[in-house]
C-alpha positions as CSV (number, residue, x, y, z in Angstrom):
1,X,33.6,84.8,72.3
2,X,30.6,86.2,74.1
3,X,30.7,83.1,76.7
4,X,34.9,84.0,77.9
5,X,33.5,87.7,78.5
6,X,30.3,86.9,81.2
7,X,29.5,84.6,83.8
8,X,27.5,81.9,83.5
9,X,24.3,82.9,85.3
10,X,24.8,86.7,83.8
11,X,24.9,84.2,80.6
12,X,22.0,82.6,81.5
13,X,19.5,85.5,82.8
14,X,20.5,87.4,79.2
15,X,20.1,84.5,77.1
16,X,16.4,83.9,79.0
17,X,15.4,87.2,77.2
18,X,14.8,85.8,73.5
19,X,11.3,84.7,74.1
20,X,10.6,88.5,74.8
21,X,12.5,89.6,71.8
22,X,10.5,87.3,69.8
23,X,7.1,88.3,71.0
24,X,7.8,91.6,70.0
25,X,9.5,91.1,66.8
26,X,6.5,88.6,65.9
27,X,4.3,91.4,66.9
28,X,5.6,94.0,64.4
29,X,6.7,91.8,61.2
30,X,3.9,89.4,61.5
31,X,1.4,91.3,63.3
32,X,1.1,88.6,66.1
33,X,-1.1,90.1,69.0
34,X,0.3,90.7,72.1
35,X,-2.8,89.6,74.3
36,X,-2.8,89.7,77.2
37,X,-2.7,85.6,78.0
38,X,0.8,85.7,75.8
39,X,2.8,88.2,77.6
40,X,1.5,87.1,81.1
41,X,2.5,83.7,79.9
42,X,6.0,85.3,78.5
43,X,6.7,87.1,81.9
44,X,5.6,83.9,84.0
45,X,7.9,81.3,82.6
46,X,11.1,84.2,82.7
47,X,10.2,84.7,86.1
48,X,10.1,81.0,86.6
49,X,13.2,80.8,84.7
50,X,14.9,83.3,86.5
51,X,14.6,82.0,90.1
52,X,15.5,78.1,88.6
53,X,18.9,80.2,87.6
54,X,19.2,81.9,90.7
55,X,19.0,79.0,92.8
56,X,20.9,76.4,90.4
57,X,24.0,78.2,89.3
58,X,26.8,78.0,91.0
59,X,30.2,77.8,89.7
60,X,33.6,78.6,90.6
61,X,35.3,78.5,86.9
62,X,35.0,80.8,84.6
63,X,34.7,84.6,84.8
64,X,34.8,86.3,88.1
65,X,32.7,89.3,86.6
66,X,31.1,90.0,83.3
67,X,32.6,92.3,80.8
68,X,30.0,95.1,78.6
69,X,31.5,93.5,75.7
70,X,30.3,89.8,76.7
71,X,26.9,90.9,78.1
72,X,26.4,93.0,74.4
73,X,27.6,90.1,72.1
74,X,25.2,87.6,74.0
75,X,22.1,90.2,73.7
76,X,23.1,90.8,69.9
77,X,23.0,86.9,70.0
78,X,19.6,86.6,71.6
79,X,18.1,89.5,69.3
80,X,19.8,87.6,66.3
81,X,17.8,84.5,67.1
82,X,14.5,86.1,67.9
83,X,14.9,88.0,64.2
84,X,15.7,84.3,62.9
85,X,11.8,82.9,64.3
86,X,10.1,86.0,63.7
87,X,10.8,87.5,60.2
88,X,11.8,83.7,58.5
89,X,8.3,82.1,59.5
90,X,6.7,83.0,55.2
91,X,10.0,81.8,54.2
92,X,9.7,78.5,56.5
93,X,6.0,77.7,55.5
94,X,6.8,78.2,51.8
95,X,10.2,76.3,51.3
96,X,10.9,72.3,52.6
97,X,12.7,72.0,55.7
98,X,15.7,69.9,53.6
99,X,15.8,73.1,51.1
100,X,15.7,75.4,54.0
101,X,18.5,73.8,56.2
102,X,20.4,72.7,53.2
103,X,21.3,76.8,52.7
104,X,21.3,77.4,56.4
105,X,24.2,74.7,57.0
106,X,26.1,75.8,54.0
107,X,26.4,79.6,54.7
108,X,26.8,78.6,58.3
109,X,30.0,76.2,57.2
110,X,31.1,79.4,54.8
111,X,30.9,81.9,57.7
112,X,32.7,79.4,60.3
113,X,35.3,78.0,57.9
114,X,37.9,81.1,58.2
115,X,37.7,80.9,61.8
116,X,38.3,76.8,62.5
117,X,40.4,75.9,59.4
118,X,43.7,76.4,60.8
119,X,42.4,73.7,64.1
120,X,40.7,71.4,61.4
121,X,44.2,71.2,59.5
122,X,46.6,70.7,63.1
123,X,44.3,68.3,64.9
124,X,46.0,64.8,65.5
125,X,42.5,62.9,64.8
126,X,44.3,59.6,65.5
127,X,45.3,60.6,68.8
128,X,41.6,61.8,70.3
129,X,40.3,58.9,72.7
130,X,37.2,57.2,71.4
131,X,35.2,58.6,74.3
132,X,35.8,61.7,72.7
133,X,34.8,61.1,69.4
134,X,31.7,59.8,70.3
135,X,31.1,62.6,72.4
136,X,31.5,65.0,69.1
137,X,29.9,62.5,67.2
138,X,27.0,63.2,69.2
139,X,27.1,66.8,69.5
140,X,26.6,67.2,65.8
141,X,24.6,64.5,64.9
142,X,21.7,65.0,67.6
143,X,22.5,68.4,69.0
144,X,23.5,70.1,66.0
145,X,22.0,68.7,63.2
146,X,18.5,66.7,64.5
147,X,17.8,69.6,66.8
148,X,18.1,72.3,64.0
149,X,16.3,70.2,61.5
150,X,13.0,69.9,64.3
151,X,13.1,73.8,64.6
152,X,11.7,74.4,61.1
153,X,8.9,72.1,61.6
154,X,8.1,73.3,64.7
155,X,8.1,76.6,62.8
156,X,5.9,75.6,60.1
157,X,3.0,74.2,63.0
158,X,3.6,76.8,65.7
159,X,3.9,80.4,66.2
160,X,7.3,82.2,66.6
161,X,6.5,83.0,70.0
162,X,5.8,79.9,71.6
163,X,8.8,78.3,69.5
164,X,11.2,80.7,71.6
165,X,9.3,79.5,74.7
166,X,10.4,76.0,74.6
167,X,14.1,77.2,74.8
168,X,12.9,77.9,78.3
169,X,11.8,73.8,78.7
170,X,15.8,73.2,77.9
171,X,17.2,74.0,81.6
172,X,13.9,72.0,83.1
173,X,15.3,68.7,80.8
174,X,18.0,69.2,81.7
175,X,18.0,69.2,85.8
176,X,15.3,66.3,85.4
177,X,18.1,64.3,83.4
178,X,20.8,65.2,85.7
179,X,18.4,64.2,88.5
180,X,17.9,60.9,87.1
181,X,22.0,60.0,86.8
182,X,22.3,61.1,90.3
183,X,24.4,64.5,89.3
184,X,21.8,67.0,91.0
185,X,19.0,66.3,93.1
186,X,15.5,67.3,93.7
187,X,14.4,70.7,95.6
188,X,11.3,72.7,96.5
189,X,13.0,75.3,94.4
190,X,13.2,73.7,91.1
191,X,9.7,72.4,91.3
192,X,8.5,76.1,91.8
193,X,10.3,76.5,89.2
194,X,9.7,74.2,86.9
195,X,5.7,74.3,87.3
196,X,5.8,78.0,86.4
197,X,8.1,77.7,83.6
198,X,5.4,75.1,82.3
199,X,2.3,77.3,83.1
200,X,4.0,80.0,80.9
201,X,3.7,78.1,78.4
202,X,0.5,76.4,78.6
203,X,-0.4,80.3,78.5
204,X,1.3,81.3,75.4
205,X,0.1,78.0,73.6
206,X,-3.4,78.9,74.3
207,X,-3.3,82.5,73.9
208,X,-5.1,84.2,70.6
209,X,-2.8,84.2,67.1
210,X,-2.9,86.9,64.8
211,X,-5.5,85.7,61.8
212,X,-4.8,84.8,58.6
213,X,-0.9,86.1,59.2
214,X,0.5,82.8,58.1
215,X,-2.0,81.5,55.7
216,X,-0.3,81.1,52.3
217,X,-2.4,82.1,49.0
């Protein structure tokens, strides 16, 4: 809903903010300092995030402008995440992964059902090309399902900080894989880019936890 109401690189710079979000939210449920090493490293990858955006998008489809309504509904959507890594990290640590994604896939099918039933019940699955299928096939096997069972065990080993930080790793993967197929192609820009993103990180992965907040008794 949120993506028919903004543009994609109003999209983009917005949904670049969670990592933020999450540093703060960690900060106040968890009492995760805010050191100085972290948020330098926080600011450093956005900024290296926001000129790779700035310099990559470009598209002609779409939304000419973005709407309050879209930019609101994709900052609810970032804040909604960063709550999700910063308040479930106890639950995480103390529940399996299978338990914990077991109840997150079934509420999320409960919630989404109402929405896609009439489309599940008046799609011709006989007619839809094989290309297509595998292409779905794909999308909820590896990018839906194996991508949200790695998140909890990242959570479990890492803090909620630093997992939000590798969402900024996604765009840099992405541009490298594109390079590679011959879709994009390689620019001082995105190497600027990329190496800050990275060095971001390196910072928030070394910076000081808070201690004992996630030792289990």
């Amino acid at each position: 809903m949120a993506i028919s109401e903004i543009t994609p690189m109003d999209c983009s710079i917005v949904s670049s903010m969670s990592p933020i979000y999450t540093m703060f939210i960690a900060a106040i449920v968890l009492r995760e300092p805010i050191t100085l090493k972290k948020a330098g490293g926080v600011l450093l990858s956005f900024a290296g995030i926001i000129y790779l955006i700035l310099n990559s998008t470009r598209s002609t489809s779409g939304v000419a402008e973005s709407s309050a309504m879209g930019i609101a509904l994709m900052v609810i959507n970032s804040i909604c995440f960063s709550l999700y890594l910063g308040m479930f990290k106890p639950t995480i640590t103390k529940y399996s992964v299978i338990t914990f994604m077991k109840w997150i896939f079934l509420f999320s099918t409960v919630v989404s059902l109402p929405f896609s039933w009439n489309e599940i019940l008046t799609i011709d699955y006989c007619m839809l090309p094989s290309s297509f299928i595998g292409e779905l096939i794909f999308l909820i096997i590896c990018a839906t399902f194996i991508t949200y069972f790695l998140i909890p065990i990242g959570q479990k080993n890492i803090r909620p900080t630093l997992v939000s930080m590798y969402s900024y790793v996604q765009p840099i993967i992405a541009i490298a894989i594109s390079i590679y197929i011959g879709m994009d192609s390689l620019s001082w820009q995105k190497i600027v880019a990329a190496t800050t993103v990275f060095a971001g990180v390196v910072l928030v992965s070394f910076s000081r936890a808070a201690k004992s907040t996630f030792t289990t008794k």
